[in-house]
Z-matrix of the N, CA and C atoms (Angstrom, degrees):
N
C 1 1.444
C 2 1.514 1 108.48
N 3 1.123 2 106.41 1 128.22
C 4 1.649 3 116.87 2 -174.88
C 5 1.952 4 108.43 3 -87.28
N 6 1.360 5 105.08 4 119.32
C 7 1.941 6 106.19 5 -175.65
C 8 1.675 7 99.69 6 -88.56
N 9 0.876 8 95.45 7 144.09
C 10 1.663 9 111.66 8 171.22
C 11 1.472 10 113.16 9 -59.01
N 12 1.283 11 119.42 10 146.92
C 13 1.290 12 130.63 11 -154.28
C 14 1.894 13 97.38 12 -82.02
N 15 1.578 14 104.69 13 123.78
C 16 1.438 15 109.04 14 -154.70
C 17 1.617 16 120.51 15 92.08
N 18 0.796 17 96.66 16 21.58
C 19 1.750 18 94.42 17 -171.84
C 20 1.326 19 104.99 18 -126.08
N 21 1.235 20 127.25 19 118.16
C 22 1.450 21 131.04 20 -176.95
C 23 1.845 22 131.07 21 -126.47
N 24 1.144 23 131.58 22 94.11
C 25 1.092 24 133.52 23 -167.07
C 26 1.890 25 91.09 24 -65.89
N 27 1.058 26 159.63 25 28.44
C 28 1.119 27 173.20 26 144.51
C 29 1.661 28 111.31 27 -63.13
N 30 1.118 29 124.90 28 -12.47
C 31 1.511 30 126.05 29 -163.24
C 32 1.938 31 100.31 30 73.68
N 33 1.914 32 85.67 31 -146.21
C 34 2.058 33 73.09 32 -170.33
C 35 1.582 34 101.26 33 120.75
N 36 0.902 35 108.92 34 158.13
C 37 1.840 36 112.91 35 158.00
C 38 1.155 37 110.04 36 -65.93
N 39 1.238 38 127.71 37 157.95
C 40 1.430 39 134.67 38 -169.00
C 41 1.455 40 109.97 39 -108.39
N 42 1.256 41 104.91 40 138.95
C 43 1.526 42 120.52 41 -160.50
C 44 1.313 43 102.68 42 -86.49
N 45 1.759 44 100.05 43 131.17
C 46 1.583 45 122.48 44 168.00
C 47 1.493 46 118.52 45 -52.00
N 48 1.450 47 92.45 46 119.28
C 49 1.404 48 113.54 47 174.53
C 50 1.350 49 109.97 48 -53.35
N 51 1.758 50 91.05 49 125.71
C 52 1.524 51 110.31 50 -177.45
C 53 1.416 52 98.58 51 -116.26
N 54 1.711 53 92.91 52 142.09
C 55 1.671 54 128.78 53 178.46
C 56 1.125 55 112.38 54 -87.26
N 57 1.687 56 141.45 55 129.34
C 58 1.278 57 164.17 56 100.69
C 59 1.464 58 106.62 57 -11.82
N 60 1.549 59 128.59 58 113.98
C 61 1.219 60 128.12 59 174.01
C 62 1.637 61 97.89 60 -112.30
N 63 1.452 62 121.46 61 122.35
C 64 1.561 63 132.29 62 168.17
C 65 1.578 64 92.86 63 -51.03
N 66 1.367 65 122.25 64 104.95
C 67 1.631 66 123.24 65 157.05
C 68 1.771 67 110.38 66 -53.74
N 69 1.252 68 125.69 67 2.69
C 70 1.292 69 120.23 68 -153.55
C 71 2.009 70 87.07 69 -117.76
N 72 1.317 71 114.29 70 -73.84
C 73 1.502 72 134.58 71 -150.54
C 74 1.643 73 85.51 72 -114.04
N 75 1.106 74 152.72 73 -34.50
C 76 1.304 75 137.80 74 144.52
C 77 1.983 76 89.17 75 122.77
N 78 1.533 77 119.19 76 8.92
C 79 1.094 78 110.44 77 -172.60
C 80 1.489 79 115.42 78 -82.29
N 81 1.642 80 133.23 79 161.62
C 82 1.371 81 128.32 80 -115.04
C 83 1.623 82 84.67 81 -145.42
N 84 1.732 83 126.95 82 123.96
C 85 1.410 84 89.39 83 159.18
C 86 1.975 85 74.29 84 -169.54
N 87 1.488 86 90.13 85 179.17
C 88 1.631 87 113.33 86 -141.17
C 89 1.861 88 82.41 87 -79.12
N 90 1.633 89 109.03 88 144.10
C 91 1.816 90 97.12 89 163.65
C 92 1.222 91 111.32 90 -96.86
N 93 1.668 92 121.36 91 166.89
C 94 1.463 93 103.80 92 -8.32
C 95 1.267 94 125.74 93 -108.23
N 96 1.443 95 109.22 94 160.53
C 97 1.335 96 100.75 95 -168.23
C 98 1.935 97 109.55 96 -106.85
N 99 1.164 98 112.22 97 100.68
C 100 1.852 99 107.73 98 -174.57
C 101 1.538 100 123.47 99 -43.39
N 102 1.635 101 105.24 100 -38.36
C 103 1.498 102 94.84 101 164.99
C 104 1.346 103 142.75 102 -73.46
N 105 1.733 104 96.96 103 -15.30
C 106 1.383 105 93.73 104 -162.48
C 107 2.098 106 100.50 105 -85.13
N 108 1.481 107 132.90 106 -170.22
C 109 0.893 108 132.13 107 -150.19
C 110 1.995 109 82.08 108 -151.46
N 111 1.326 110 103.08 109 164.98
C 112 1.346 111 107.88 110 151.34
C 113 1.863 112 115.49 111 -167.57
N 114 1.051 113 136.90 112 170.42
C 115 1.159 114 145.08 113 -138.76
C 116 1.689 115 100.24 114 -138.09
N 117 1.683 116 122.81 115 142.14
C 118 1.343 117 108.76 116 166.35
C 119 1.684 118 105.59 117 -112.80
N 120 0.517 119 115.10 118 129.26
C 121 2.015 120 131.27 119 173.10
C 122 1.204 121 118.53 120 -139.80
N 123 1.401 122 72.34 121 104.27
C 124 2.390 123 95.18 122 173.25
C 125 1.597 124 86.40 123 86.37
N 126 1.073 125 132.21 124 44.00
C 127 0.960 126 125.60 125 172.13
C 128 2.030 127 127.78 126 53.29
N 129 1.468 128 93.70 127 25.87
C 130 1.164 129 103.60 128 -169.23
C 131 2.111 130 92.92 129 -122.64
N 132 1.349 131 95.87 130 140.14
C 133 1.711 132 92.94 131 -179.92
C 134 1.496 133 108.62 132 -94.26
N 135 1.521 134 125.28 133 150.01
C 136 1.245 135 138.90 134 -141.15
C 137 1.489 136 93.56 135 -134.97
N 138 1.525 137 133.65 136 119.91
C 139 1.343 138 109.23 137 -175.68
C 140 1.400 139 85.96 138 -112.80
N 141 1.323 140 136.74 139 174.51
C 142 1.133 141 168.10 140 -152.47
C 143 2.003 142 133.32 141 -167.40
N 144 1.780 143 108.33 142 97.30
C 145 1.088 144 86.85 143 -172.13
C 146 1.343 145 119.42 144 -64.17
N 147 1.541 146 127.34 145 -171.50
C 148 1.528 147 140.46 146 -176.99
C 149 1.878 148 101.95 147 -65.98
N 150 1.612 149 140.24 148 -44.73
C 151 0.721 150 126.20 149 -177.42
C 152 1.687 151 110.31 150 -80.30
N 153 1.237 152 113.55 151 -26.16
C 154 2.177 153 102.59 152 169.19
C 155 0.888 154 90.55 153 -73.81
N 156 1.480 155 143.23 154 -52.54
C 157 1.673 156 120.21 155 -157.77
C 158 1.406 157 99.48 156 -57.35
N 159 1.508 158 141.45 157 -71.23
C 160 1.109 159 148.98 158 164.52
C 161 1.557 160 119.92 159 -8.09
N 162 1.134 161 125.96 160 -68.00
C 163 1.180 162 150.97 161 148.46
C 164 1.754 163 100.19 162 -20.81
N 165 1.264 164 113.30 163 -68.75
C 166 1.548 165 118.46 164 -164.77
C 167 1.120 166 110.63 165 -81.99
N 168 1.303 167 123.11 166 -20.81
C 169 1.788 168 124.66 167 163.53
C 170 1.508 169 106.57 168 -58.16
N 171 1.438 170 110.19 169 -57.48
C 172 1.562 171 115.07 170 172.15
C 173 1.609 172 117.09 171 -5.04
N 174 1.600 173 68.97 172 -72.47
C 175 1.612 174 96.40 173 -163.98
C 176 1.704 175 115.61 174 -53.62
N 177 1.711 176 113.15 175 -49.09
C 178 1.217 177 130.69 176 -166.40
C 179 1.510 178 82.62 177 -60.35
N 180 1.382 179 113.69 178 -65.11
C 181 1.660 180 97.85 179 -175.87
C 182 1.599 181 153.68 180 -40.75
N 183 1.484 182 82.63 181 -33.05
C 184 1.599 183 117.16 182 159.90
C 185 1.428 184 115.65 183 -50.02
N 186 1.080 185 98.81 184 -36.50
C 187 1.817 186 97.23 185 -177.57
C 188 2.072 187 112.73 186 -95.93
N 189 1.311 188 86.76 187 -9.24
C 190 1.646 189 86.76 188 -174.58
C 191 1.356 190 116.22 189 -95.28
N 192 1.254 191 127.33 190 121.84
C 193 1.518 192 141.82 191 178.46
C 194 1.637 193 110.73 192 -23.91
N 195 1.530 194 123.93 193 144.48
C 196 1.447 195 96.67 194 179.57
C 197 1.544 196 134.10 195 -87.75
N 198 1.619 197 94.37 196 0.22
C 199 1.780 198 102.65 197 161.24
C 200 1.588 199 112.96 198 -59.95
N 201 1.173 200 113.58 199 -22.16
C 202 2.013 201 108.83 200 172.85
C 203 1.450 202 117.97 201 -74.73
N 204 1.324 203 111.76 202 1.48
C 205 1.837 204 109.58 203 -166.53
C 206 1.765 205 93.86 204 -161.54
């Protein structure tokens, strides 16, 4: 398992709490978060809170035939 850069099973001072920004609704919250989801594009990761992800499943579903669901 690969640790995030700064992250040390070594002990140490304890690392500043890092923020999750919703790429969608711009909402802000401490990781990690289990509901939320995120996406990589262009090789860049996309986080997504629980109500856009929600929201965007909707949608994906909306377009899919109802033999898929």
């Amino acid at each position: 398992m690969t640790s995030r850069p700064g992250d040390s099973d070594h002990g140490g001072s304890p690392a500043e709490p890092r923020f999750l920004v919703c790429a969608r609704c711009g909402t802000r919250a401490e990781d990690p978060q289990p509901t939320w989801t995120f996406s990589v594009e262009n090789g860049v990761r996309r986080y997504f809170c629980d109500a856009c992800a929600r929201d965007n499943l909707r949608a994906i579903e909306g377009w899919l035939d109802s033999a898929w669901w």
